[in-house]
C-alpha positions in Angstrom: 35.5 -27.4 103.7 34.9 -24.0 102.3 38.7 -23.1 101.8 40.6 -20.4 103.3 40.7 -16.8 102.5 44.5 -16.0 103.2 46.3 -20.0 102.8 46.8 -20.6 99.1 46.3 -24.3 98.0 49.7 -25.5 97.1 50.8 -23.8 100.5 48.6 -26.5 102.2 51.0 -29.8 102.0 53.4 -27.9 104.0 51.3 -26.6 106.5 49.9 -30.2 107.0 53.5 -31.6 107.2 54.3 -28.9 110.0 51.1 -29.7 111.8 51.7 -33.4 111.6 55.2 -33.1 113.1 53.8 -31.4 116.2 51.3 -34.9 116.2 48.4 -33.0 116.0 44.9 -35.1 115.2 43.3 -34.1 111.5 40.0 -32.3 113.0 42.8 -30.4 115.7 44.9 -29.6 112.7 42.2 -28.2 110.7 41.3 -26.1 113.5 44.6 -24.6 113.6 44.3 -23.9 109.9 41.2 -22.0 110.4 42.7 -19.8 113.3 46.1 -18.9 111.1 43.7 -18.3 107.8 41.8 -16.2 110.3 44.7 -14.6 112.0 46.3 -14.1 108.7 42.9 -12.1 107.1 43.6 -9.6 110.3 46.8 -9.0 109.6 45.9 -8.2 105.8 43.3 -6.0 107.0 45.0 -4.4 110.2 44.3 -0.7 109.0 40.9 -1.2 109.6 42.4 -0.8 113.3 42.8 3.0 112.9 39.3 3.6 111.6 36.5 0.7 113.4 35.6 1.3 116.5 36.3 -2.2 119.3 38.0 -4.2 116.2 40.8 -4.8 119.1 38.2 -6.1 121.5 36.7 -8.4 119.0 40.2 -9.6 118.1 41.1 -10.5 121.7 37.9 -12.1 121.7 38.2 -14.3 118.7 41.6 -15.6 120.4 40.2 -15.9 123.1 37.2 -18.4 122.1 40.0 -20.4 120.1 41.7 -20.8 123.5 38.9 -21.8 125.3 38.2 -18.8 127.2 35.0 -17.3 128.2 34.0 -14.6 125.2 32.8 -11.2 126.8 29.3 -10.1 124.9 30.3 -7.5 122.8 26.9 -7.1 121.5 26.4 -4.6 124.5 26.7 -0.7 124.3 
């Protein structure tokens, strides 16, 4: 595990405690941990909104892929 950009380390124990509650598997949990450390960087960074262009698409996208849909290409013009 590389560690997360947004979820401090002593913040951790409480997240796990949360997760565990909702009796959520540790490989399940850790995936949840990676979308809100994900989810958490875009909200840090939302200005970049305003100025690059499809950011929005990509977000629906990464979401998306976490939820199990089908990720449009967005490598296309």
């Amino acid at each position: 595990m590389l560690g997360f950009k947004q979820i401090a380390t002593r913040e951790l124990p409480c997240w796990v405690n949360v997760l565990k509650a909702e009796g959520l598997e540790k490989e399940k949990m850790l995936s949840e941990l990676e979308l809100i450390d994900d989810l958490l960087v875009l909200m840090k960074s939302k200005s970049l909104l305003n100025r690059k262009k499809n950011l929005k698409t990509q977000l629906e996208a990464r979401i998306g892929l976490e939820l199990g849909h089908k990720p449009a290409n967005l490598n296309t013009r």
